[in-house]
N, C-alpha and C positions, 0 to 999 in steps of 0.2 A: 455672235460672240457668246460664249458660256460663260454664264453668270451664278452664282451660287447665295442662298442664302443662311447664315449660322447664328447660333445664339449665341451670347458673348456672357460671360461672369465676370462682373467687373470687379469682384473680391480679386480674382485672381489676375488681375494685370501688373504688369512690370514695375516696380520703382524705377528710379532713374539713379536714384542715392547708389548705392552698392550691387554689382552684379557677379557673382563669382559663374564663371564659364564652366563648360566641360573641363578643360585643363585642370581646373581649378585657381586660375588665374584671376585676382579682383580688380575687376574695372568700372571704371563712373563714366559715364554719358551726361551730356545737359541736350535739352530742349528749350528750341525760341524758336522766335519768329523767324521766317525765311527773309534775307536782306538781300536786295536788286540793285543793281550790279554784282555786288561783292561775291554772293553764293555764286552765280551762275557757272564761272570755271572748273566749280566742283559738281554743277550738278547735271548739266551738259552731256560729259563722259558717264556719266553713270548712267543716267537714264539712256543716253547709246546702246548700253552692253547689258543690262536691265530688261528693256521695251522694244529699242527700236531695233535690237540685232535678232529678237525672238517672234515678236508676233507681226503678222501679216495685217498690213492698213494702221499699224502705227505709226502718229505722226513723227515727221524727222525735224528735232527742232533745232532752231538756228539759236545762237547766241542771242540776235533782236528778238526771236519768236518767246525766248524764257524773259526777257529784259519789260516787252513792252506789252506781253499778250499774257501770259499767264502771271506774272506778277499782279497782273489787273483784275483779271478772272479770280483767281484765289483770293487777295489782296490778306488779311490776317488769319486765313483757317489753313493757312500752309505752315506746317514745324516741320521743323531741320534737328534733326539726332545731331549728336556732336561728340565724338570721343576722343577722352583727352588723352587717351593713350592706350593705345590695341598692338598687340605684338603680332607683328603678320611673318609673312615666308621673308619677308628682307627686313627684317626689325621693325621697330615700333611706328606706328602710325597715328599722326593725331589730324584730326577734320574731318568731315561730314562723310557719315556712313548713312544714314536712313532720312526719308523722307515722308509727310503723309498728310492729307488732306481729305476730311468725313463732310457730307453735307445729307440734311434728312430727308428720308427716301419714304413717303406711303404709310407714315406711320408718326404718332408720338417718337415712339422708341426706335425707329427703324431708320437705320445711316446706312449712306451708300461709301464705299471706298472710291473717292472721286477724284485722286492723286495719290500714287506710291510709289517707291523706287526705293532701291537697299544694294549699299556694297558689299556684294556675299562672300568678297575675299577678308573681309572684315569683321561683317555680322550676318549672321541666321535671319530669314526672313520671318519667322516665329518669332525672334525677339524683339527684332525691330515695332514690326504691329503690337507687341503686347504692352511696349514703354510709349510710344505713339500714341496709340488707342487710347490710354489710358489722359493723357493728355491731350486729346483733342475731345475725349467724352463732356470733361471737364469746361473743358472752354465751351462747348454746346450748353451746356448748364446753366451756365452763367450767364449766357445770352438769353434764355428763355425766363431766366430770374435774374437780371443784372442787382436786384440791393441783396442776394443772399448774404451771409455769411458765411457763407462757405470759403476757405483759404486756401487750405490743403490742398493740391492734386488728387482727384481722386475720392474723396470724401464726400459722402452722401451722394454718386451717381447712382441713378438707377440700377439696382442688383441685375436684371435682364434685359440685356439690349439684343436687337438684332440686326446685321453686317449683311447690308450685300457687296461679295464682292468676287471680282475676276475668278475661275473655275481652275484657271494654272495655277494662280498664286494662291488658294486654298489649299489645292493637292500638292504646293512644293514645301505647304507646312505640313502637311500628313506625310509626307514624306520625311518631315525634318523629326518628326515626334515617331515614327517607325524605328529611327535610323539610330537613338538610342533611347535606353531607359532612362538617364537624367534628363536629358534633354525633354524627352516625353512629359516629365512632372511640371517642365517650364510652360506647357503649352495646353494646360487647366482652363485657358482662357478662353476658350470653345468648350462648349457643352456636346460634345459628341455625344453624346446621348439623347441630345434631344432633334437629331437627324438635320438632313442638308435639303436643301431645298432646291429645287432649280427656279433659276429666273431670267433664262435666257432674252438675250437681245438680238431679234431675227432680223435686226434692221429696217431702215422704209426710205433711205434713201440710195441702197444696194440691193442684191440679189445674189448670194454664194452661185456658180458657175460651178454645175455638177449634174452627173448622170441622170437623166430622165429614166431610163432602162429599167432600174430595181423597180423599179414603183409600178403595183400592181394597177390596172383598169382603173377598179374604184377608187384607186389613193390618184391618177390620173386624174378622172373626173373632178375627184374635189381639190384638186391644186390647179384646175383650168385658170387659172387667172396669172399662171407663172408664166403662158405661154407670151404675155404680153412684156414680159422681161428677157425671157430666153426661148432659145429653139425647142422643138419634140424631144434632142436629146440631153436637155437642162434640166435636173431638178435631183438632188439626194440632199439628207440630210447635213446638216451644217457639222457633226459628229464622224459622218461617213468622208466627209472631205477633209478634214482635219488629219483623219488619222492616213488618208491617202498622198494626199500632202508633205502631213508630217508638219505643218508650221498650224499655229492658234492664232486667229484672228480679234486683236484686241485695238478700239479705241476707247482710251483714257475719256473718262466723263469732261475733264479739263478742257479735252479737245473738241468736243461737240460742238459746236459754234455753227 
C-alpha cells in the first residue's frame, strides 16, 4: 500500500463556523462524536463508494462489522462532519458528509490517518481533512494534557504536525488544489514545501503477485527470499502493479486486526 508523509499547518485548518464554497455559497458543518447504531446507515453507503468500490483488499463492511467492530476499535477518536445544509445536483442535502479518525504514529507530532471517508458528491476531500484534522488535532491535545485550558478548537495545537496518510487520497487533494485557484488557497494546510514523503506499507502478511521478469540478476538475487511466497515469475514493484492493474491497494489501519 502507498503511504505518504506531509507536514500539516495547523494555523491554516478549517473552521467549522462559516465556510463559503467555490460557488460562493455559505455553509456551516458540526463535528461529534460518531453514534452506533444511529450513524451506521449513513456511513455504510459512503464508505461502499469511497473505499470499498476503489481499492483492492478493502475491507467490505457489514452493518454488524461498523455496529460492533469498529465502533469498539475507534470508540471516541471517530468525528462525523454534519451538514446542515449542501445544495447538491437534486437540491439540498442535510447529514453526514465526512468522516475521520488520527491516532499517533512514530513520533510526538506524527499521526497516522487511521479512518476517513467523505461524500464527494457533497464535499471536497481537502475540505473535509482540513475541518476534521483540525478537530481531531485538538482532541489529541487534550489527551496528552487533559487539565489544559485549552477550549477552543484548535487553539494552541502544535504549529507542525506531520500526517501519514494513504497516497490516493493525498494526490486526490493535489488534484483538488490544481483543479482551481480558490480552492488551492483552501488547501494551505499542507506545507508543500516542505516535500512528501513515502512511507510505504509492503505488507508481512501478503505478497503483491507480479512479474519476476523486469528485475534484473542482482535485484533477483537480493529478493531471494520472494521465491518462498511466489513462483520465478513473481515479483514487480507494488507501483508497477498498480498502475497495470489499474486499482490501489488500501487497508484502512481501523482494519488491521
Amino acid at each position: 500500500t502507498r503511504w505518504s508523509v506531509v507536514t500539516i499547518n495547523s494555523s491554516f485548518l478549517t473552521s467549522t463556523k462559516s465556510i463559503t464554497t467555490i460557488n460562493g455559497d455559505e455553509l456551516t458543518y458540526n463535528i461529534r462524536n460518531a453514534s452506533f447504531p444511529d450513524d451506521t446507515t449513513s456511513l455504510r453507503p459512503i464508505h461502499a463508494k469511497y473505499s470499498e468500490q476503489r481499492f483492492g483488499g478493502c475491507i467490505i463492511r457489514s452493518d454488524q462489522y461498523w455496529n460492533e467492530y469498529v465502533s469498539e476499535e475507534l470508540g471516541d477518536s471517530l468525528f462525523i462532519l454534519v451538514a446542515d445544509s449542501v445544495e447538491g445536483d437534486e437540491g439540498s442535502f442535510s447529514g453526514i458528509v465526512a468522516w475521520l479518525s488520527i491516532r499517533s504514529r512514530g513520533g510526538e507530532n506524527r499521526y497516522q490517518l487511521r479512518e476517513f471517508g467523505a461524500d464527494t458528491e457533497h464535499i471536497t476531500t481537502s475540505l473535509a481533512l482540513s475541518m476534521l484534522l483540525k478537530f481531531a488535532f485538538h482532541a489529541e491535545q487534550k489527551k496528552k494534557n487533559p487539565t489544559s485550558a485549552v477550549e477552543e478548537v484548535g487553539d494552541a495545537v502544535e504549529e507542525s504536525l506531520e500526517l501519514v496518510l494513504p497516497s490516493p487520497i493525498l494526490e486526490e487533494v493535489q488534484e483538488e488544489k490544481g483543479s482551481n485557484k480558490k480552492e488551492a488557497e483552501k488547501i494551505k494546510f499542507i506545507d508543500w514545501d516542505a516535500g512528501i514523503e513515502s512511507d510505504n506499507d509492503v505488507g508481512w502478511m501478503y505478497r503483491p503477485i507480479v512479474h519476476r521478469g523486469s528485475m534484473s540478476n542482482d535485484e533477483k538475487e537480493e529478493n531471494v527470499e520472494d521465491k518462498k511466497y511466489c513462483n520465478d515469475d513473481v515479483n514487480i514493484s507494488i507501483k508497477e502493479w498498480t498502475n497495470k492493474k489499474g486499482v490501489e491497494h488500501l487497508i484502512w489501519p481501523t482494519d488491521s486486526f
